[in-house]
Structure formats: C-alpha cells, structure tokens
N, C-alpha and C positions, 0 to 999 in steps of 0.2 A: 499198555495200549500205546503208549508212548512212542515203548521202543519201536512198533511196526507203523505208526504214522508218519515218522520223520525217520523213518530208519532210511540210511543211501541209498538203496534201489528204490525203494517208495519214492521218494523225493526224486530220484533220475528217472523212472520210468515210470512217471505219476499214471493211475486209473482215472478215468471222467472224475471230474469236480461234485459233478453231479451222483455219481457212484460212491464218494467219500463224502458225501452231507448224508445220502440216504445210510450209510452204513454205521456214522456215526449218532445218528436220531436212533438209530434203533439201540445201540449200544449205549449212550447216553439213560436212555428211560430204563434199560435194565438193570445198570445202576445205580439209578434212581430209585425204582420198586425195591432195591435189597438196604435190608436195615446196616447202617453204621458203616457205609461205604461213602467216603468222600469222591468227588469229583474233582480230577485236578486243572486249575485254573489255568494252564498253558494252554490246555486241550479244548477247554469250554472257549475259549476264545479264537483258537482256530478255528473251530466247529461255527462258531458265531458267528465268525467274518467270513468262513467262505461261503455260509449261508447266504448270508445278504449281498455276494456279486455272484453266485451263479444261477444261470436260468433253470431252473427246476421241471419246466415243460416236459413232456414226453418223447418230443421227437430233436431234442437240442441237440444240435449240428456240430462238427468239430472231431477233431481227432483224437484219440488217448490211447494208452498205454493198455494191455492186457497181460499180464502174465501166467502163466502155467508152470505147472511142477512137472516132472516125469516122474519121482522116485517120491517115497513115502517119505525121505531124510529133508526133501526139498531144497537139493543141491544142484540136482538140473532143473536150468529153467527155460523154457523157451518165451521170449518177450517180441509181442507182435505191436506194431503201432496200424490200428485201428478206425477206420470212420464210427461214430455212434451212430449212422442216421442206417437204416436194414438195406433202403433206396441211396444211392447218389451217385451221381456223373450219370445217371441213365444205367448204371451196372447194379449187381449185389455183391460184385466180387471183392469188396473192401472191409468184409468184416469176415469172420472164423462161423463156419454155421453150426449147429448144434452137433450132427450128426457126424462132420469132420472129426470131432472133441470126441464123441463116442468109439470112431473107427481106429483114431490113436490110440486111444485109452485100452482097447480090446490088443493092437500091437505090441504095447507096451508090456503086458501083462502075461503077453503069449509069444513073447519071440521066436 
C-alpha cells in the first residue's frame, strides 16, 4: 500500500486529502479485521496526521487531482486538476460528470 501512497504520481498529482483519509479508514479496519496482518507504522501515521488537518465535511472546497486509466495495463492516464465543490464560480463546469466518464469509457472500448 505503500508503494501506491507515496508512489511519484500520487505525490505530484495528489487526490482530495479528504479522498485519501476516507480511502485509507476503510483500508486500515480491513486490515485490522484480518488475523496476523501488521499495520505499518509509516502509514498509520500519515493516515493520523492527515486526519487531523483535513476537513472532512461534505462539501470541502479546494481543488485536487483526478486520475483516470484508459487501458487495463494503466499506462495511459489522463490527469485532470478538479474543483471538489459539484457548485462553484456560479458554474458545474469544473469537475468530470459521471456520464462524460461513461461516454469515454464506451469510446475507448469501441473505437
């Protein structure tokens, strides 16, 4: 887990803060639940500390990193920098809408 938390592109084209607390709370506890599986201390302590500076709220404001694969190798990637917020500047047009992601994904598949 390591390797994809601090791996180069993670670190240069970081996801919400907020997106890597939730994703490692859930990865954490299924760790947890399995017998004879340590937790390593590098990571519980990232996890820890970026818990306690970011806002965890619903609608936390700010921009981040998205990535996407094209290919099943996940060699192409397209990396978008994102609003979190669905609303801002008065537009929607600053975030990837669901149905964009489906209409690629059907291109891709069916050139």
């Amino acid at each position: 887990m390591k390797t994809i938390i601090f791996h180069e592109h993670t670190t240069s084209y970081s996801p919400s803060h907020q997106y890597i607390v939730f994703f490692l709370k859930k990865y954490i506890e299924k760790i947890e639940s399995m017998p004879n599986y340590d937790l390593d201390d590098e990571l519980m302590e990232f996890y820890v500390s970026l818990a306690a500076t970011t806002n965890l709220s619903a609608g936390a404001a700010g921009m981040c990193y998205k990535t996407y694969t094209l290919d099943k190798d996940q060699y192409t990637k397209v990396v978008l920098n994102e609003e979190q917020m669905m609303i801002s500047q008065g537009t929607t047009g600053l975030q990837t809408w669901e149905a964009s992601l489906r209409l690629a994904d059907f291109f891709v598949e069916h050139p």
